[in-house]
C-alpha positions as CSV (number, residue, x, y, z in Angstrom):
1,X,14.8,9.6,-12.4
2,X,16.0,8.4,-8.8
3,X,15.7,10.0,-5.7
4,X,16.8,9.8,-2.5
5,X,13.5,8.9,0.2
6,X,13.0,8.3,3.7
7,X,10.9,4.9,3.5
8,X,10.0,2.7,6.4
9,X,11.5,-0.9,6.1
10,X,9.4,-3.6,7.0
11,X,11.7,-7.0,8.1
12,X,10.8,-9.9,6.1
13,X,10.2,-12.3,8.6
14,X,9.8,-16.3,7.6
15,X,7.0,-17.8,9.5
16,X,6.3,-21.1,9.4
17,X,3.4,-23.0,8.9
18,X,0.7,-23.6,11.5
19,X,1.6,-20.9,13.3
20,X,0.3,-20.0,16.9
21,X,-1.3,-16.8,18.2
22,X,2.1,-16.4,20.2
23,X,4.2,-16.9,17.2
24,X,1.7,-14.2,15.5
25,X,2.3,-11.7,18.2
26,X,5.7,-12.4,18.3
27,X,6.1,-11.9,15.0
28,X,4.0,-8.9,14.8
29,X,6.4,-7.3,17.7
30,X,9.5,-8.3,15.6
31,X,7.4,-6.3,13.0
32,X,6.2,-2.9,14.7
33,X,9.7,-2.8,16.8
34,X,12.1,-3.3,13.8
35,X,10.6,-0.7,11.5
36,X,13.4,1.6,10.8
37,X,13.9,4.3,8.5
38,X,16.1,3.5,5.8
39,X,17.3,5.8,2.6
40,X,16.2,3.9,-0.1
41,X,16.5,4.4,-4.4
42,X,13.8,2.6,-5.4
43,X,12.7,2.0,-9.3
44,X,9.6,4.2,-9.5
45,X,8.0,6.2,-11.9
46,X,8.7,10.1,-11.7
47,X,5.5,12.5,-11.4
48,X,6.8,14.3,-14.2
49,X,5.8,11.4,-15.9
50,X,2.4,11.4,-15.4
51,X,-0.4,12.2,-17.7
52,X,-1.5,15.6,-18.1
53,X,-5.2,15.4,-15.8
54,X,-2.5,14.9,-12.7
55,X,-3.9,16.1,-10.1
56,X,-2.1,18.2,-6.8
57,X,-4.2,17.6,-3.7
58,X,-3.5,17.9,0.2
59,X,-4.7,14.5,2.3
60,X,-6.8,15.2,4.9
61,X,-6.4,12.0,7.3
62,X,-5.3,8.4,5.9
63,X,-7.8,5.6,6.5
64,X,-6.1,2.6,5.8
65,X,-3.2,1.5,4.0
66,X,-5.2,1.7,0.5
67,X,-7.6,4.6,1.5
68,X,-7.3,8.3,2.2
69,X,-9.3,11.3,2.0
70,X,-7.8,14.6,0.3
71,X,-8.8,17.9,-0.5
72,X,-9.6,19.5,-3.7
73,X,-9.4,23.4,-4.5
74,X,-8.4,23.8,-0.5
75,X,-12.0,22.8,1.5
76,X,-13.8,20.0,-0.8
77,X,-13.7,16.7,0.9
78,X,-13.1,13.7,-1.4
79,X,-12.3,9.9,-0.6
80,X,-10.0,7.8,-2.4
81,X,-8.6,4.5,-2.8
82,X,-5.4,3.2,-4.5
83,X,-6.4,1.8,-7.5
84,X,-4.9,-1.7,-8.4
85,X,-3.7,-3.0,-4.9
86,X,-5.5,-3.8,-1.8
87,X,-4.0,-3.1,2.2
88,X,-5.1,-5.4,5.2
89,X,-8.1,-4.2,6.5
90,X,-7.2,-1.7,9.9
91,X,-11.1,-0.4,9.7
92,X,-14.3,-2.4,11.3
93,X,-12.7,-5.2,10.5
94,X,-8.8,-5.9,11.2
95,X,-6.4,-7.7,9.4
96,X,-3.0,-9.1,10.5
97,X,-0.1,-6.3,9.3
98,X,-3.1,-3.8,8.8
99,X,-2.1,-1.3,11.4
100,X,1.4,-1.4,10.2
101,X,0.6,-1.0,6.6
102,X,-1.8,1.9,7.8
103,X,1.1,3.7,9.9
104,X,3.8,3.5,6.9
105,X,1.1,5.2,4.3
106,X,-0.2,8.1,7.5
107,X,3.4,8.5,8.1
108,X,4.7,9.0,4.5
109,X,1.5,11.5,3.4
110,X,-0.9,12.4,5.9
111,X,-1.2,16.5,6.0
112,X,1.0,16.3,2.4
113,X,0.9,17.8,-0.5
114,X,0.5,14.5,-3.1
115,X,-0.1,14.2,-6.8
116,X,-2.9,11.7,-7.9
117,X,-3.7,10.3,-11.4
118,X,-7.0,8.6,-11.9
119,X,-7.3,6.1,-14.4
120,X,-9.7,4.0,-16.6
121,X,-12.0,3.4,-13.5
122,X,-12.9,6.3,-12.1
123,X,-14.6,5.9,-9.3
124,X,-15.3,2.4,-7.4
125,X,-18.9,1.4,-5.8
126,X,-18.8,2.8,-2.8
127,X,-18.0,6.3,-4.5
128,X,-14.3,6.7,-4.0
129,X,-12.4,7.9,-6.4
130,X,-9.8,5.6,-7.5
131,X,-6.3,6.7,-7.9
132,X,-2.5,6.4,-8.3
133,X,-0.7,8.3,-5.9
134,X,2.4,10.1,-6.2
135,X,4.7,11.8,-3.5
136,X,8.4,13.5,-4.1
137,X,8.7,11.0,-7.2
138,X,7.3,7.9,-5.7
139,X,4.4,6.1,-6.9
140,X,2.6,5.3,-3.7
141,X,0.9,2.8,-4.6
142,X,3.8,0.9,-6.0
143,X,5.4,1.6,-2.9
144,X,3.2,-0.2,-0.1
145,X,3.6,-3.3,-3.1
146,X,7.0,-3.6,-2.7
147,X,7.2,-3.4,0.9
148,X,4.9,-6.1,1.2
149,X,2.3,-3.9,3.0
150,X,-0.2,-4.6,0.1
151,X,-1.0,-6.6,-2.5
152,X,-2.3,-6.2,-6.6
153,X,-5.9,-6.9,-6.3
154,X,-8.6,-5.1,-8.0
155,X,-7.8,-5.3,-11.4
156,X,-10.5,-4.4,-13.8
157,X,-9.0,-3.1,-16.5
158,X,-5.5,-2.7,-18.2
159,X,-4.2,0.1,-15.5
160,X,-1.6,2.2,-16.4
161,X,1.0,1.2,-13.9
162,X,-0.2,-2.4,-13.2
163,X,2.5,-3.9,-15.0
164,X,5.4,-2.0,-12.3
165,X,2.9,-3.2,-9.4
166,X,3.0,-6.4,-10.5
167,X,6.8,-6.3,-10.4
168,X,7.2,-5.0,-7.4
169,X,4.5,-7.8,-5.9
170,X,6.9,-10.3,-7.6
171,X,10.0,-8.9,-5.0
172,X,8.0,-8.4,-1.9
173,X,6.5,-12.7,-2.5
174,X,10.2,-13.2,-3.6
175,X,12.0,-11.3,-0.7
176,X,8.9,-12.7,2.0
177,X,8.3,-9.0,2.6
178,X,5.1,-8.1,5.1
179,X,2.2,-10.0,4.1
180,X,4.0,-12.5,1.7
181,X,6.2,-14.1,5.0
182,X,2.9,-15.6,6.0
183,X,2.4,-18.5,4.8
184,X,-0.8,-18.7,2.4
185,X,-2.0,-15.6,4.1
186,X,-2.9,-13.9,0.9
187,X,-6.0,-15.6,-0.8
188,X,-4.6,-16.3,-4.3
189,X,-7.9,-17.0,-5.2
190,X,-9.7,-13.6,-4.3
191,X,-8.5,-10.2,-3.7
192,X,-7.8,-10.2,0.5
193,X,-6.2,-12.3,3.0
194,X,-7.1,-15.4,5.0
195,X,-7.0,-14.5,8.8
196,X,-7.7,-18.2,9.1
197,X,-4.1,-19.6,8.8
198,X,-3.7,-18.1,11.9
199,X,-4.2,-20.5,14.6
C-alpha cells in the first residue's frame, strides 16, 4: 500500500574532496535552507503489516535522529533507538548533518501517536529498547535511510526489515543523498562517520 506523506527533502549536494570548513558551512546552509516539503510515495512497508506484538505509543521528545523517548500505557517513560541504522550524533558529541537528521525525525513524530515493532534484539546496552518505527504507513526507520539522514549500522542479527534498509541505503549512496554527498564521510569500516575529512 502507498500513501501520500509530507516528507522533508534533503538536496543531494556533491562535495568534493578535501573540502574546507567554508565549503562545509556552505554546504550545510545549502542543506538547512533548501529543505522543503515535498509529497512523496515512497516504497515502504504498511503498519498493517507488521507482526502482531506491534506496539501504539505517543513520543515524548526526540533525541536524535535514531533516538526517542515514548510513552507506554499513557505516563511510563521508555527510551528507544531505531534498530538497524545509526543518525549523526546531535547529543554531547556533534556530527556534521546531525542537527538536520534530528529536525526531520522531531518534525515528522515528536508529540505523535507512532507504532513500534521490536525485534530479535530487544534491548541494546545502554537499556534502550530497540525498535522499528512506524508512522501513517511509513517505516521510520527506512525513512531517515533513504533520505540519507542515516545510515544501516548496527546489525546483529538477521532483522526483519534490514533487507528494505539496505535498499534504501543503496539509493541515498547512489543518489549522494545527506551523508553519502560527503565524500568518505561514512566509516565503511565501523558503524559512524569520520568528522576528520573535514578540513
Amino acid at each position: 500500500m502507498f500513501k501520500k506523506f509530507l516528507v522533508i527533502s534533503v538536496p543531494f549536494i556533491l562535495i568534493l574532496c578535501g573540502c574546507s570548513k567554508g565549503e562545509i558551512s556552505n554546504t550545510l546552509e545549502a542543506v538547512e535552507t533548501g529543505v522543503e516539503l515535498t509529497e512523496s510515495l515512497l516504497s515502504t512497508t504498511d503498519e498493517s503489516n507488521t507482526s502482531e506484538d506491534a506496539e501504539e505509543v505517543v513520543v515524548k521528545y526526540v533525541t536524535d535522529g535514531d533516538t526517542i523517548s515514548f510513552f507506554r500505557g499513557g505516563s511510563l517513560e521508555v527510551k528507544g533507538r531505531l534498530i538497524g541504522i545509526n543518525a549523526p550524533e546531535n547529543t554531547s558529541k556533534k556530527e556534521l548533518l546531525g542537527d538536520v537528521s534530528t529536525k526531520y525525525l522531531k518534525d515528522l513524530i515528536e508529540g505523535k501517536k507512532i507504532t513500534i515493532e521490536r525485534d530479535k534484539d530487544s534491548t541494546d546496552k545502554y537499556g534502550r529498547e530497540l525498535i522499528h518505527v512506524f508512522y501513517d504507513g511509513q517505516n521510520i526507520n527506512q525513512l531517515l535511510v533513504e533520505q540519507g539522514l542515516a545510515r544501516v549500522a548496527y546489525v546483529y542479527d538477521d532483522y526483519k526489515y534490514i533487507d528494505l534498509y539496505k535498499e534504501s541505503e543503496e539509493i541515498a549512496k547512489n543518489e549522494r543523498r545527506g551523508i553519502w554527498s560527503i565524500p568518505n564521510y561514512v566509516d565503511e569500516e565501523s558503524n559512524g562517520y569520520d568528522m576528520s575529512v573535514i578540513q
